[in-house]
GULO-251059 format. One record per residue (C-alpha): residue number from 1; y, x, z. Coordinates in steps of 0.05 Angstrom, whole numbers, plus 32768, in hexadecimal, padded with zeros to 4 digits. Layout:
N
+-----+------+------+------+
| seq |   yy |   xx |   zz |
+-----+------+------+------+
| NUM |    Y |    X |    Z |
...
+-----+------+------+------+
This chain:
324
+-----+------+------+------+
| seq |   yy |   xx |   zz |
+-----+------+------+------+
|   1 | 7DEB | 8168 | 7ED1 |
|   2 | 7E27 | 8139 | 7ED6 |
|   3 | 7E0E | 811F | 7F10 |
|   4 | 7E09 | 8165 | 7F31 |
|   5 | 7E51 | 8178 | 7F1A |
|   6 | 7E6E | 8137 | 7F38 |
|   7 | 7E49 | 8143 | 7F7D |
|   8 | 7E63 | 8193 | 7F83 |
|   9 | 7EA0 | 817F | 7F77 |
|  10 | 7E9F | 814D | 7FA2 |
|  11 | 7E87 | 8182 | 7FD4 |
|  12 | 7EB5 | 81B8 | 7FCA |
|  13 | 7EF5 | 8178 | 7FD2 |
|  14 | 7ED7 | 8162 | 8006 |
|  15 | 7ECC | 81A8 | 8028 |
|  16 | 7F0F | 81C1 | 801C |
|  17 | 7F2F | 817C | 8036 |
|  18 | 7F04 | 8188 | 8079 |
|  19 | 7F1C | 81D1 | 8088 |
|  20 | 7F67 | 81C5 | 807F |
|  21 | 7F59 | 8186 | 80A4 |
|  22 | 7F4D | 81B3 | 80E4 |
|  23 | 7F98 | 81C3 | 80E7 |
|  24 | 7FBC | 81B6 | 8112 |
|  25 | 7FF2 | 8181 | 8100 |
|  26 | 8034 | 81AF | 810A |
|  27 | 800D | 81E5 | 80D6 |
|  28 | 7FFE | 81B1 | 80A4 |
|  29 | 804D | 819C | 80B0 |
|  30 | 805B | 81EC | 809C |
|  31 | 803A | 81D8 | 8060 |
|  32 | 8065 | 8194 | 805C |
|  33 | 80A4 | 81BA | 805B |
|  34 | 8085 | 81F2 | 801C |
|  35 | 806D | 81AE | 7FF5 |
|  36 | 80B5 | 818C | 7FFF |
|  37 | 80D4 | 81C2 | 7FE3 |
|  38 | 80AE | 81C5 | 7FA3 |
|  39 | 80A7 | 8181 | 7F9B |
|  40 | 80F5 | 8177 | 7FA1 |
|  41 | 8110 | 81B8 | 7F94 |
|  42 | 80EA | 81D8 | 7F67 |
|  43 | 80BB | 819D | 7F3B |
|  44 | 80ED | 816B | 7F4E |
|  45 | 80AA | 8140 | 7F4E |
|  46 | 80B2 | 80FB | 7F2A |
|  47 | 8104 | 80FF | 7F2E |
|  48 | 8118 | 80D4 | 7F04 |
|  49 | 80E2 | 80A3 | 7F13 |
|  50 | 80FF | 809E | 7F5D |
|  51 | 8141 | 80A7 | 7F4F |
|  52 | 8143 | 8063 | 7F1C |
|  53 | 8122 | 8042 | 7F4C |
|  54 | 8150 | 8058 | 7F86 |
|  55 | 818B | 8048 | 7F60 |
|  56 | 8177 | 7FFE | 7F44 |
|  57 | 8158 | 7FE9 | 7F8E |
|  58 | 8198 | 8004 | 7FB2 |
|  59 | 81D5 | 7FFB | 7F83 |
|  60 | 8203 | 7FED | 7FBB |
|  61 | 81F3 | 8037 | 7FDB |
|  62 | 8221 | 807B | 7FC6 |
|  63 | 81FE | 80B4 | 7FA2 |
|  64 | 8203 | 80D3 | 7FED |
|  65 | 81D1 | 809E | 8008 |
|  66 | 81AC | 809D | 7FCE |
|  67 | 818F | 80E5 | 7FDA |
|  68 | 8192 | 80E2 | 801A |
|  69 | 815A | 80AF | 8010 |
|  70 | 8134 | 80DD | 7FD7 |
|  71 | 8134 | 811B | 8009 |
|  72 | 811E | 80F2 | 8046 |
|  73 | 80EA | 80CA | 800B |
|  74 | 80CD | 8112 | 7FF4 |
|  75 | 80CE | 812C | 803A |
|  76 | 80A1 | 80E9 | 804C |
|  77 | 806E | 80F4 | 8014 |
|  78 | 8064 | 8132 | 8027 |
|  79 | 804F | 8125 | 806F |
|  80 | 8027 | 80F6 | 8052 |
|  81 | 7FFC | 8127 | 802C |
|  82 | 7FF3 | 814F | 8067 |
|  83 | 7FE9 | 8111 | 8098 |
|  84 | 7FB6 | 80F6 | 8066 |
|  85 | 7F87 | 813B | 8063 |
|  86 | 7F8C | 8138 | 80AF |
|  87 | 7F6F | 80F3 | 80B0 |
|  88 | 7F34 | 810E | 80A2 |
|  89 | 7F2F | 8136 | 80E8 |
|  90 | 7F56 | 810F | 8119 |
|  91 | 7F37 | 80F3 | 8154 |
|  92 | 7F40 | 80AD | 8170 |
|  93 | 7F71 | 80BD | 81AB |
|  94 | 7F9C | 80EB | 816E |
|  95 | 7FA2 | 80AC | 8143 |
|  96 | 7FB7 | 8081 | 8179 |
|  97 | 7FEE | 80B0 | 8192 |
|  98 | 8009 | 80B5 | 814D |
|  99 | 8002 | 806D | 8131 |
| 100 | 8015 | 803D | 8166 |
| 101 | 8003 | 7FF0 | 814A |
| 102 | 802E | 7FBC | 8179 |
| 103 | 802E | 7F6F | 8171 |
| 104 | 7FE2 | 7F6A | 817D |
| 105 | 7FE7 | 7F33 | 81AC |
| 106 | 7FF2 | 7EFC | 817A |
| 107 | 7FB5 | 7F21 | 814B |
| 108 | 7F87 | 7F15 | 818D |
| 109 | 7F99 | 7ECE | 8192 |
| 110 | 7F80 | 7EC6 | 8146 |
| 111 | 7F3F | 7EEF | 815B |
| 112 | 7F37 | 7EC3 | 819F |
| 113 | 7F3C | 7E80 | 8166 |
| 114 | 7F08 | 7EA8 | 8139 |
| 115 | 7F3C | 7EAA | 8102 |
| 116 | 7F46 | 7EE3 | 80DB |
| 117 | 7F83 | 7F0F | 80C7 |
| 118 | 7F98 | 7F27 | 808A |
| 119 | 7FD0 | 7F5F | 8095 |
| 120 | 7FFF | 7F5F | 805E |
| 121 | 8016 | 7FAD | 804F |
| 122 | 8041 | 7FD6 | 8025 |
| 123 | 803A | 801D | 800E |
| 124 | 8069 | 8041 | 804A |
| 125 | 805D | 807E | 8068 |
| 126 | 8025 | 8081 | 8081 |
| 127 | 7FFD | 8045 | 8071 |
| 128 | 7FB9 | 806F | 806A |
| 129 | 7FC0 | 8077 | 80C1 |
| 130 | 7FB5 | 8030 | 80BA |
| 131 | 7F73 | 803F | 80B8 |
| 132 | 7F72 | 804A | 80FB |
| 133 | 7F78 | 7FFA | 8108 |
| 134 | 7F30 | 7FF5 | 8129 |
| 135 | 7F3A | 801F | 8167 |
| 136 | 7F72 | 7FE9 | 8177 |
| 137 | 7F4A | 7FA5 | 8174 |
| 138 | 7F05 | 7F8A | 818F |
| 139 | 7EC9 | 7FA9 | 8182 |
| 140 | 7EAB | 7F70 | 8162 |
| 141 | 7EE3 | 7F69 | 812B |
| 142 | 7ED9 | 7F88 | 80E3 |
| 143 | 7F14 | 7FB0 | 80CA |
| 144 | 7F13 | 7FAA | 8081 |
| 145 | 7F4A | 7FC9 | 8049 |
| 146 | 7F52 | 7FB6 | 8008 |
| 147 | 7F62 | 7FEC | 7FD8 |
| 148 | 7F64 | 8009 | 7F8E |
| 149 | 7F30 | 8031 | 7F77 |
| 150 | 7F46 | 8075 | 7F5C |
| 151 | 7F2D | 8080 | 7F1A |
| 152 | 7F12 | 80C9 | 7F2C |
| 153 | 7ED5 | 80AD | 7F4D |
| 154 | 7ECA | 80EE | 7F71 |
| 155 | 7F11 | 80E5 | 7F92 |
| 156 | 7F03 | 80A6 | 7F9C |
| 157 | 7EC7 | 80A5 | 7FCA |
| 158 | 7EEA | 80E0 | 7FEA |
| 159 | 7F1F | 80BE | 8005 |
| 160 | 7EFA | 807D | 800C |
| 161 | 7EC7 | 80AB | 803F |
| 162 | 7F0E | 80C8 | 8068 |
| 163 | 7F30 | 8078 | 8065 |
| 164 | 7EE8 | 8063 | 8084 |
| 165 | 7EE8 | 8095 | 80BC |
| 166 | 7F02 | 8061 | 80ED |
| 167 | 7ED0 | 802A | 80D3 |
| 168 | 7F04 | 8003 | 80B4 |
| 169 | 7EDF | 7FF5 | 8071 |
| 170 | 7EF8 | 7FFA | 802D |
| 171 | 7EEE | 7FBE | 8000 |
| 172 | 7EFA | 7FCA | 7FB0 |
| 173 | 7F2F | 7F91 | 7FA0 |
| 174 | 7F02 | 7F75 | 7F6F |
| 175 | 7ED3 | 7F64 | 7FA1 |
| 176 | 7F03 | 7F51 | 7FD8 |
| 177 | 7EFD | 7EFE | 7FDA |
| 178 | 7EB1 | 7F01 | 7FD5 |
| 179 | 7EAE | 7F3F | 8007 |
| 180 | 7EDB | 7F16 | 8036 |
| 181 | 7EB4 | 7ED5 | 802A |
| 182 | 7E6F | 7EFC | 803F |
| 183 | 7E9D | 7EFD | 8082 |
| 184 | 7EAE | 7EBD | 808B |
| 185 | 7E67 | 7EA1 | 8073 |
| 186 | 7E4A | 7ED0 | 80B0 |
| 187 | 7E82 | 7EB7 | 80D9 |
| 188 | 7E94 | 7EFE | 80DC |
| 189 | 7EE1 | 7F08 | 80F8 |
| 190 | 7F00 | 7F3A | 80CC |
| 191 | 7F4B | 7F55 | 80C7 |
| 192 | 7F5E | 7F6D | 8080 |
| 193 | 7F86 | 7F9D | 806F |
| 194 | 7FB7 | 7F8B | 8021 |
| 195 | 7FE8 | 7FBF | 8005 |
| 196 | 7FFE | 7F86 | 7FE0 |
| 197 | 8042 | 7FA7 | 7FBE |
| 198 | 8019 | 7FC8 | 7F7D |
| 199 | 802E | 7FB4 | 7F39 |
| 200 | 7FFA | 7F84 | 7F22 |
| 201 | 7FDF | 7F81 | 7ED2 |
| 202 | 8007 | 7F4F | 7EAB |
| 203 | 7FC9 | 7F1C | 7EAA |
| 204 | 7FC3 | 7F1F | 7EF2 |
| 205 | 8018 | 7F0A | 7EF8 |
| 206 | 8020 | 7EC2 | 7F13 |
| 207 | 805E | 7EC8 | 7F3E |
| 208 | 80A3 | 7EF1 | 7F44 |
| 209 | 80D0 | 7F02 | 7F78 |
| 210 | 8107 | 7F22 | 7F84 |
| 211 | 80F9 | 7F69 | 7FA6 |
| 212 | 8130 | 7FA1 | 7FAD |
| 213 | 8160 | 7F8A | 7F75 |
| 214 | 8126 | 7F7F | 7F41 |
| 215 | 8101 | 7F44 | 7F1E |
| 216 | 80BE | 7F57 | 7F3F |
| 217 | 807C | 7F42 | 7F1F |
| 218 | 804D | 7F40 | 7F68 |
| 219 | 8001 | 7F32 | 7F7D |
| 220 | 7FF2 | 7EF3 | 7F99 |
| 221 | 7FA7 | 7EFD | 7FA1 |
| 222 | 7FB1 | 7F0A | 7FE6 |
| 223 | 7FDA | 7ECA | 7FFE |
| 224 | 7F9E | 7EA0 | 7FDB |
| 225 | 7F68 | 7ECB | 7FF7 |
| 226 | 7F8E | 7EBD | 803A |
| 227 | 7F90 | 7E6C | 802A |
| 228 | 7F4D | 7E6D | 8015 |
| 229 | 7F24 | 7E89 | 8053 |
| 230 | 7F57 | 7E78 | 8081 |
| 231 | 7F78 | 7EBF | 809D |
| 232 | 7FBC | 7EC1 | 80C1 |
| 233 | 7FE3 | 7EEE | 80A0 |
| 234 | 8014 | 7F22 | 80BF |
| 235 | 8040 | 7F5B | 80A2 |
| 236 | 802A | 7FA3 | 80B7 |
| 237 | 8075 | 7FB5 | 80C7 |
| 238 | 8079 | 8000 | 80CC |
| 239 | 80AC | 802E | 80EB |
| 240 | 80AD | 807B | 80F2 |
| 241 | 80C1 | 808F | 813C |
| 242 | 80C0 | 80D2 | 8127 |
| 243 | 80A0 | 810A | 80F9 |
| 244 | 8053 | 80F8 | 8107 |
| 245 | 8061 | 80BD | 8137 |
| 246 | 8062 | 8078 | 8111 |
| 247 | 8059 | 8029 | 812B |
| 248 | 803C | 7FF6 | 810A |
| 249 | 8052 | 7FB1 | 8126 |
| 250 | 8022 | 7F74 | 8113 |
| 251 | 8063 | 7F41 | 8102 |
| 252 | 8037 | 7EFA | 80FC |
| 253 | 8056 | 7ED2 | 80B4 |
| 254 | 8020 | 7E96 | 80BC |
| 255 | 7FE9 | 7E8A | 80DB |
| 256 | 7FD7 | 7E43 | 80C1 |
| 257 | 7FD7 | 7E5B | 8079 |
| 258 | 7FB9 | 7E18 | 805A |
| 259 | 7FFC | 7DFA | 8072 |
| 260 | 802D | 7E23 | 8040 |
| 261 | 803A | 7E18 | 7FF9 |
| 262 | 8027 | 7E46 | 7FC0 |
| 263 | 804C | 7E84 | 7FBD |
| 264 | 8073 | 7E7C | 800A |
| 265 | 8044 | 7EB4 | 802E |
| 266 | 804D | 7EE7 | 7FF0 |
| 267 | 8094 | 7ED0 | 7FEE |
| 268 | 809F | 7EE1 | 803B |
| 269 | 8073 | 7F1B | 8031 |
| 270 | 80AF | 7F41 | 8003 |
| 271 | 80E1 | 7F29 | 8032 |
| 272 | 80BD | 7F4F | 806E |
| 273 | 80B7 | 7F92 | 8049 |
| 274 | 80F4 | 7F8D | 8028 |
| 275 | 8117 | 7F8B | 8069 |
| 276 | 80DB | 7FC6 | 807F |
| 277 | 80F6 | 7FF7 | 8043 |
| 278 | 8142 | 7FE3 | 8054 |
| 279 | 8137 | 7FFC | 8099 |
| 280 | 8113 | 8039 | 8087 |
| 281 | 8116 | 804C | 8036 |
| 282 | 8102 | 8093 | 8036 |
| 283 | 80C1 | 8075 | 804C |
| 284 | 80AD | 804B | 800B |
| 285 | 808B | 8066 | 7FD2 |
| 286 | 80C8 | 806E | 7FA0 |
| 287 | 809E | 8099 | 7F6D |
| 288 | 806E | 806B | 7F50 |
| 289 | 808E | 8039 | 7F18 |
| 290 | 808C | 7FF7 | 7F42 |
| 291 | 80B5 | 7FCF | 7F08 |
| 292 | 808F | 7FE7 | 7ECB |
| 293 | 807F | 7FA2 | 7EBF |
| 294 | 80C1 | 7F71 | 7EA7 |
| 295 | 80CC | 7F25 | 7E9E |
| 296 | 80DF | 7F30 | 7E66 |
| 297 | 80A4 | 7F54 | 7E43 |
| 298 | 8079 | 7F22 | 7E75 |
| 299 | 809C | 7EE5 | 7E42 |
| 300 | 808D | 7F06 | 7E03 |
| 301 | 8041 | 7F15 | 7E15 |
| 302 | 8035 | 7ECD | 7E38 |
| 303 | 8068 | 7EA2 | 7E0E |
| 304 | 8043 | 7E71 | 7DDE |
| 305 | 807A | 7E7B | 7DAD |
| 306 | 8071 | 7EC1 | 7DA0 |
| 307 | 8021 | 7EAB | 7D93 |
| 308 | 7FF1 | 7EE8 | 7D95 |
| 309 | 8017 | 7F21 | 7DA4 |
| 310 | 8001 | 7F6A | 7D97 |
| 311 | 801E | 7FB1 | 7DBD |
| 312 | 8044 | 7FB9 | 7D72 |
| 313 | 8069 | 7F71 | 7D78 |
| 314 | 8077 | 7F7B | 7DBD |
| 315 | 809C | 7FB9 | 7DB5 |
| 316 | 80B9 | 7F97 | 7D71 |
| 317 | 80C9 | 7F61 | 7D95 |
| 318 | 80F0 | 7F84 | 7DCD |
| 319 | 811D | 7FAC | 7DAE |
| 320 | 8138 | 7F6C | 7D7F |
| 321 | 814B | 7F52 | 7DCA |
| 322 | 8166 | 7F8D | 7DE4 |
| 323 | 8132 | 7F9A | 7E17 |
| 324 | 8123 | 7FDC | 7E34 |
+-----+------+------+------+
């Protein structure tokens, strides 16, 4: 009975998603514009959330410039709602008017050498366009994507049928090195798609950089993926040329990857969308809590002289040092 729940709802998402995705982009923008102004205006969606964030990442901006970038960050999101249901019904000559991918030249020379390319990303406006990555490179190339799976599993495979439209094929990151390995071992070139700017669990921290202001816990399964099957690596750079109209530029980081020490491609990775966000901030996702995580809390839970540390001690243990 479960089962048969699970698969009408499923239907009925997936029904709905398909009829609004026959709109035409400037009605779905309509809708844009009604969603902004209940998601600013009205719910002031996630607020303070952005707003911290905002003000810690930019503390040498005025208030001024500081909602300027909220407005333009909520107007962003909301296209992105609207560009993501119409995902699900554009065409191939659509996607390629509206998402423009430059810097391929240096990509082919990787493909022409049988190497394969792991495209570092971040989560700007609109990386799920990015999709569209196979109607841009040869034919006998798999486009791959490494994502999160959502826990509503109905959502999930829902949006993991619209992001596989384009045949770029989504790979769970739990099974992304022995996915990509299958590749190499059939000598398969693949180009891989990482949103590598998540928060990752605190057993999963190795390294930290310095990102927007902050102490920044970061993932660094990608860089040794990279190292160990041998993929260049290039930063997705993405700019909006206006509403609907974005560019991702392929900017190459390395391409002998073996040749860098630990922690230099992640490290150059931040730089790149750093400077990305600078250039365009009402494109990042500002309302998800990218510094949850803290060295600090990191050194009680992993320091040997705290010994075996419970949630109750931790807390216990951070207010006696003042931390927040």
């Amino acid at each position: 009975m479960k089962h048969l729940l699970n698969n009408i709802a499923y239907a009925l998402s997936y029904g709905l998603w398909y009829i609004m995705s026959l709109l035409p982009l400037r009605v779905l923008y309509i809708l844009s514009d009604l969603l902004y102004f209940l998601a600013a205006r009205v719910v002031r969606y996630r607020h303070r959330v952005i707003w911290k964030n905002l003000t810690e990442s930019f503390p040498e901006k005025s208030t001024d410039e500081l909602r300027s970038i909220e407005k333009d960050f909520y107007h962003s999101f909301c296209d992105y709602l609207v560009e993501t249901i119409k995902l699900m019904n554009m065409s191939e000559k659509q996607l390629k008017e509206h998402l423009v991918f430059t810097g391929l030249d240096e990509v082919n020379r990787c493909f022409d050498n049988h190497q394969s390319v792991a495209v570092y990303l971040g989560h700007l406006f609109n990386w799920e366009w990015i999709t569209s990555l196979p109607y841009w490179v040869p034919e006998n190339i798999q486009c791959c994507e490494i994502y999160h799976a959502l826990e509503n599993k109905n959502f999930d495979r829902l949006f993991k049928s619209v992001r596989e439209k384009q045949n770029a094929l989504c790979i769970p990151m739990a099974d992304s090195l022995r996915r990509i390995l299958d590749y190499k071992r059939q000598r398969q070139t693949v180009i891989v798609g990482y949103i590598a700017d998540q928060a990752p669990f605190w057993n999963n921290i190795h390294h930290w950089v310095n990102f927007l202001n902050h102490d920044t816990p970061v993932f660094t399964g990608t860089e040794r993926i990279a190292k160990h099957t041998g993929q260049a690596c290039f930063y997705g750079y993405i700019r909006k040329l206006r509403r609907g109209y974005y560019e991702c530029e392929m900017q190459p980081m390395m391409i002998d990857t073996g040749s860098y020490p630990d922690y230099e491609i992640t490290d150059e990775y931040f730089r790149r969308l750093e400077a990305n966000i600078h250039e365009y901030p009402g494109l990042y996702l500002w309302s998800h809590r990218r510094w949850k995580r803290t060295h600090e809390e990191f050194n009680i839970r992993y320091n040997p002289a705290n010994g075996r540390v419970d949630l109750r001690d931790i807390e216990t243990i951070k207010r006696e040092k003042g931390i927040s």
